[in-house]
C-alpha positions in Angstrom: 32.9 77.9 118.8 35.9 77.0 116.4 36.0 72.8 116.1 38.0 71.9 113.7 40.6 72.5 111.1 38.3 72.7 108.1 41.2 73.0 105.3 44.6 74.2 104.6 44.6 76.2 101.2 47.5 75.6 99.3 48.1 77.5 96.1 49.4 76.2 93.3 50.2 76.9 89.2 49.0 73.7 88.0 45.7 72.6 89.4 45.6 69.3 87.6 49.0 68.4 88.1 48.5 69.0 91.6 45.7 67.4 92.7 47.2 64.2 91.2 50.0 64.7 92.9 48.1 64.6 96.5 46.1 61.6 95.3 49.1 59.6 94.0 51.2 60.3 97.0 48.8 60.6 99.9 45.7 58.9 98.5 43.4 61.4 98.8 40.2 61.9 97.1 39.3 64.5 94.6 35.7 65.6 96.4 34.6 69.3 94.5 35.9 71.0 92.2 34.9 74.3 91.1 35.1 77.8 89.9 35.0 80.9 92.0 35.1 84.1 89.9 34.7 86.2 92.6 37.8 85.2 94.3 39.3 84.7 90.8 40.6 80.7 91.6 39.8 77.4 90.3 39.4 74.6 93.0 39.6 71.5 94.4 38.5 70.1 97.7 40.6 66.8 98.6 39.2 65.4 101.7 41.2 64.0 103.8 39.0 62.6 106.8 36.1 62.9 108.6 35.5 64.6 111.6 33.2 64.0 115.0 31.1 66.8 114.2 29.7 65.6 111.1 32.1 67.9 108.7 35.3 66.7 107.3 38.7 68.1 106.8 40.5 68.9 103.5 43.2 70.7 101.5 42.2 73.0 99.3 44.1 73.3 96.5 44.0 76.9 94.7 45.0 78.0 91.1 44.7 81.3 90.2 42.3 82.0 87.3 43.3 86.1 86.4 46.4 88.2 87.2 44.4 90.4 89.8 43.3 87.6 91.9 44.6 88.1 95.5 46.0 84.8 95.2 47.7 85.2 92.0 49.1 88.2 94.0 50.2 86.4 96.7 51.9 84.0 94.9 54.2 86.8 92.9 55.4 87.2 96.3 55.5 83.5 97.8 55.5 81.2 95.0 53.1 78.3 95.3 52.8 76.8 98.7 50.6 77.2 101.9 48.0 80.3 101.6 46.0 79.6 104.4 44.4 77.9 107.3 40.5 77.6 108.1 38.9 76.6 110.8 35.6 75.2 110.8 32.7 76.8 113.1 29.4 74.9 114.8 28.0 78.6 114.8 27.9 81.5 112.7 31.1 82.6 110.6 29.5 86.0 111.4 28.7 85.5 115.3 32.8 83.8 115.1 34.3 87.1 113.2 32.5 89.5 115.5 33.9 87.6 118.4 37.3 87.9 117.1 37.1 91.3 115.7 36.0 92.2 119.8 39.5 90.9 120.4 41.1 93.1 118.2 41.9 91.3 115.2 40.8 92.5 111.8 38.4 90.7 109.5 38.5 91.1 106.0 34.7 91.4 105.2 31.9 93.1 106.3 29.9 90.2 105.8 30.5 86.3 105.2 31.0 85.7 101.5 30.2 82.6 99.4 33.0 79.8 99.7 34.1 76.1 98.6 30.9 73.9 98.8 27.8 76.5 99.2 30.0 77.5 102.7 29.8 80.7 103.8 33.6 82.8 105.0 35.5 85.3 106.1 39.2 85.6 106.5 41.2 87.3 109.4 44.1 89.8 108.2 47.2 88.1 108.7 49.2 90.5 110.8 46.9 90.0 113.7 47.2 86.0 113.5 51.0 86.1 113.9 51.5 85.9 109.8 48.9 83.6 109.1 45.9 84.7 106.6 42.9 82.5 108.9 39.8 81.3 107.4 36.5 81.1 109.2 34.1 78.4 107.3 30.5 77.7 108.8 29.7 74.9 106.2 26.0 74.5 104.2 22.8 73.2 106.5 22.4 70.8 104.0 26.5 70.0 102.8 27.5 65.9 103.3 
């Protein structure tokens, strides 16, 4: 079952400059950064609270690392802004996607892939969630 929002991704040019601009303004705290080469961005996690099911909820701010990243893509098209929403899972991201899928609604992988935090992912295709590129995040065993 889907139980909270996990994060909202929100890609930007200027990692740096951006994250101190959510901790300035908002008072956020900077909680992972990190490098994913396989979805070619550079990351931070800025948490915003916690939540009743142990997890927490974040933005995730996204900076594209090479020209053929899908969000260095995307933002030819949109400019920086909000990428995507993720939704956090108390089961499997693959038991959630197969659900979905069953529902007629398009998931990008054939199998969960590595995410923020040792989490595991998959996205829905936006044209089936009403324009809206959705993450599913089932987070570590062992994540704080």
């Amino acid at each position: 079952m889907l139980t909270r929002i996990d994060h909202i991704g929100i890609a930007c040019r200027d990692l740096d400059a951006t994250v101190e601009f959510y901790k300035a303004t908002y008072g956020f705290t900077d909680a992972h950064f990190e490098v994913n080469e396989e979805q070619g961005v550079r990351e931070c996690m800025l948490k915003i609270n916690d939540t009743g099911d142990g997890a927490a909820s974040y933005l995730q701010l996204i900076e594209p690392i090479r020209e053929d990243s899908a969000v260095a893509k995307w933002m030819e098209k949109n400019g920086e802004g909000v990428h995507h929403i993720a939704f956090g899972t108390d089961g499997t991201v693959a038991d959630e996607a197969a659900g979905i899928a069953g529902k007629g609604v398009r998931v990008l992988y054939d199998a969960p892939r590595g995410g923020s935090m040792g989490s595991l992912i998959n996205f829905l295709h936006p044209k089936d969630c009403h324009g809206v590129l959705t993450e599913l995040v089932q987070k570590r065993p062992d994540a704080e």
